[in-house]
KOLDRENSE-27800 format. One line per 2 residues: number of its first residue (from 0); their letters; for each residue x, y, z of C-alpha. Coordinates in Angstrom, 3 decimals, padded with zeros to 6 digits. Layout:
REM residues N
NUM = a = X,Y,Z ~ ... .
END
This chain:
REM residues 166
0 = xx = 003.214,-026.054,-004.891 ~ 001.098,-023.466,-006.458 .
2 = xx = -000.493,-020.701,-004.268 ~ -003.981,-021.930,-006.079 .
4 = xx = -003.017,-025.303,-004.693 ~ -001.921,-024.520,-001.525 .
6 = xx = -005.306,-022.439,-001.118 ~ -007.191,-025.631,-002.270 .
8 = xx = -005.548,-027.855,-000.142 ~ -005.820,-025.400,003.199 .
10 = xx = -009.503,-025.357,002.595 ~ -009.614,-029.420,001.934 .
12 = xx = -007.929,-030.002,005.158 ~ -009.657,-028.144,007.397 .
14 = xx = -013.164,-029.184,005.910 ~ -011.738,-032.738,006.714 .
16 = xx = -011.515,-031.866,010.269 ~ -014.040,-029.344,011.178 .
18 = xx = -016.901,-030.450,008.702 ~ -019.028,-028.067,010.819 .
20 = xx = -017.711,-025.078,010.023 ~ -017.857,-023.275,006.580 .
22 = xx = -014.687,-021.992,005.155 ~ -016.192,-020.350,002.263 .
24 = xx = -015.242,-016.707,003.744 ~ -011.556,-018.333,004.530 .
26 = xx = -011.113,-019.630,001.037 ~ -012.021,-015.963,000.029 .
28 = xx = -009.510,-014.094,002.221 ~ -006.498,-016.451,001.720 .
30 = xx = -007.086,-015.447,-002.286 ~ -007.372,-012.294,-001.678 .
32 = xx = -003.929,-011.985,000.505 ~ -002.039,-014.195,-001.692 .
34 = xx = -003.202,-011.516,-004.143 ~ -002.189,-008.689,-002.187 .
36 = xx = 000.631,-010.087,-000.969 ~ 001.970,-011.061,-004.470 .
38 = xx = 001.606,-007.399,-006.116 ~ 002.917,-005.947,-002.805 .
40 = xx = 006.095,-008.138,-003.231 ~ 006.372,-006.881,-006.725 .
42 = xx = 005.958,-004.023,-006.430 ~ 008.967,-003.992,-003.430 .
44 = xx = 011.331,-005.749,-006.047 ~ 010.633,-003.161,-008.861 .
46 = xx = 011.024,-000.196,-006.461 ~ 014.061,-001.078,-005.024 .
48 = xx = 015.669,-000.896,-008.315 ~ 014.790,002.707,-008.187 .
50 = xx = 016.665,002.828,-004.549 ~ 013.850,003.288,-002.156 .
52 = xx = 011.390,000.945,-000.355 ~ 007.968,000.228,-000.438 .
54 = xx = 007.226,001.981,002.683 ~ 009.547,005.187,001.241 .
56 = xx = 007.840,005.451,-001.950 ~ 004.325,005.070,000.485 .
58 = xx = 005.937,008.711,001.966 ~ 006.768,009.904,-001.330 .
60 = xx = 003.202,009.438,-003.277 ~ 001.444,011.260,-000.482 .
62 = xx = 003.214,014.303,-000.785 ~ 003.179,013.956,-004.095 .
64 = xx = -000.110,013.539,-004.482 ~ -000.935,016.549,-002.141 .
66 = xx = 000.299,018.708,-004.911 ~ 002.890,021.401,-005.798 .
68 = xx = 004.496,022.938,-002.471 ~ 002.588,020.819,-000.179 .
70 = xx = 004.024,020.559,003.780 ~ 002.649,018.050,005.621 .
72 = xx = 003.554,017.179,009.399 ~ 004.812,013.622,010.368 .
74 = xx = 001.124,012.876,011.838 ~ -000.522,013.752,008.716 .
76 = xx = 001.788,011.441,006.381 ~ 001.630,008.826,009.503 .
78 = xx = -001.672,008.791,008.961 ~ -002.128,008.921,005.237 .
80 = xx = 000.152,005.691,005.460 ~ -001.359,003.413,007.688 .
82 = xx = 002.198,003.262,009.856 ~ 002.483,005.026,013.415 .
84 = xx = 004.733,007.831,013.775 ~ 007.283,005.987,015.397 .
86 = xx = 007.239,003.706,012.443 ~ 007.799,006.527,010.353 .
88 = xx = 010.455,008.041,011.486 ~ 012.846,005.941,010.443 .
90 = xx = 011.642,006.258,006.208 ~ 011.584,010.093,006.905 .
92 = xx = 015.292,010.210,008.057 ~ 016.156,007.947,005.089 .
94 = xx = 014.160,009.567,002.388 ~ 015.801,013.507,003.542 .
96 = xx = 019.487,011.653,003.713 ~ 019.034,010.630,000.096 .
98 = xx = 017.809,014.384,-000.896 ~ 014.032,013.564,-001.883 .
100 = xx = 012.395,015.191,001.021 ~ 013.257,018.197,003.125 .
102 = xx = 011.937,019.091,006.398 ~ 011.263,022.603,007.313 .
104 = xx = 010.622,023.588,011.173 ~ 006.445,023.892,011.931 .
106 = xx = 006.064,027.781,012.365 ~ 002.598,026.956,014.558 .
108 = xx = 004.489,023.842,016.626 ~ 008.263,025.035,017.330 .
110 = xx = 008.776,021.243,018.218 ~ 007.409,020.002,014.953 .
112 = xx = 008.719,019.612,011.678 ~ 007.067,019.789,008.204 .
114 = xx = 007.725,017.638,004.991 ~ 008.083,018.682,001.868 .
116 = xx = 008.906,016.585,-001.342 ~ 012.002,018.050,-003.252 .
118 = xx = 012.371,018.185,-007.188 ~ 014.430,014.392,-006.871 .
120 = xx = 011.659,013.133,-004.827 ~ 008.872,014.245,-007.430 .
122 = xx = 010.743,012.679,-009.866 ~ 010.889,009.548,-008.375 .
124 = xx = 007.668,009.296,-007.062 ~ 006.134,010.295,-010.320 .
126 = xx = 008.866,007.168,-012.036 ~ 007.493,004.781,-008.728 .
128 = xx = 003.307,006.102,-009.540 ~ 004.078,004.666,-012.884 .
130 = xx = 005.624,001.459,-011.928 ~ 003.056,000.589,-009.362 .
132 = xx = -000.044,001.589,-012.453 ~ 001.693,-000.852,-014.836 .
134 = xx = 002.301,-003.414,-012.168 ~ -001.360,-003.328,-011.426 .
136 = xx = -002.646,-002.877,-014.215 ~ -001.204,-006.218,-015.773 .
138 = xx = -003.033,-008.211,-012.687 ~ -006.289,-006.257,-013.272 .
140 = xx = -006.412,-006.440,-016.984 ~ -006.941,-010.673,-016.786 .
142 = xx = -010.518,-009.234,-015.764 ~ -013.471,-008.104,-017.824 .
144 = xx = -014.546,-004.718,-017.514 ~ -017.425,-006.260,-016.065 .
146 = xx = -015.580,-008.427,-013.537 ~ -014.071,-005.650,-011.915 .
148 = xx = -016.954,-003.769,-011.160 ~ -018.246,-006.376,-009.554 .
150 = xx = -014.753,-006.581,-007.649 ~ -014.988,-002.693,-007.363 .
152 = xx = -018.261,-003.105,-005.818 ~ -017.610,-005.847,-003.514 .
154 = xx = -014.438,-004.129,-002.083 ~ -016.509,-001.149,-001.458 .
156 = xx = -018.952,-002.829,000.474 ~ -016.403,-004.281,002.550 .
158 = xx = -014.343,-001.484,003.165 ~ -018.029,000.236,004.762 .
160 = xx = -017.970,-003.053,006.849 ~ -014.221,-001.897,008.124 .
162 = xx = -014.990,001.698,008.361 ~ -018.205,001.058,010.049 .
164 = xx = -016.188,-000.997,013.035 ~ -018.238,-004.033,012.216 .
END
């Protein structure tokens, strides 16, 4: 069965049995993870082909992204990455092993450590930025220009509602 189907036939069955309820907002959410979910699994397949995972490459694009000699503490990629620091740890020890990140001791925090990307890591993370563009962009592009700035604009306004604590 189709995820369209499956999505269809969710919605069907609990309109069946709680006619009193709107699932409108459901409907919209279960498309939008399937969505998500899809790319996200893609995008896991293609970059393990490059020897890293999903999560890894997550650590890799924001030091990447910082720029040219950039050290960033465990908290700060933690945080960039929507994972705790305990959840981190483990992609950090991984990523150095495998020679695409180095850590250097914190000069203001003698018990912390900063993270810098190393010339293998750029590369790879530059190779992984492309994959996930390409990946995305072959979703995206089934939409007008118009389409997704309507998308673009929705998204927005519920990503206020998140921020906002609402």
């Amino acid at each position: 069965m189709g995820v369209e189907n499956l999505i269809d036939e969710t919605i069907q069955g609990w309109s069946e049995q709680r006619p009193d309820l709107n699932f409108a907002s459901m409907e919209l959410s279960l498309k939008l993870n399937s969505i998500v979910r899809a790319v996200s699994d893609q995008l896991a397949r293609q970059l393990e082909d490059l020897g890293i995972s999903l999560g890894e490459f997550d650590v890799l694009a924001t030091l990447r992204r910082h720029g040219r000699g950039a050290k960033l503490t465990p908290k700060e990629i933690a945080a960039a990455t929507f994972v705790t620091p305990s959840g981190l740890t483990n992609r950090l020890a991984r990523l150095e092993k495998l020679g695409f990140i180095d850590r250097q001791a914190d000069p203001r925090d003698g018990r912390g450590a900063l993270i810098k990307i190393t010339p293998a890591g750029k590369r790879l993370a530059d190779r992984g930025i492309e994959i996930v563009v390409e990946t995305q962009d072959r979703y995206m592009n089934e939409l007008s220009t118009q389409l997704k700035k309507g998308l673009d604009q929705s998204m927005t306004r519920l990503i206020k509602t998140l921020d906002s604590g609402s």
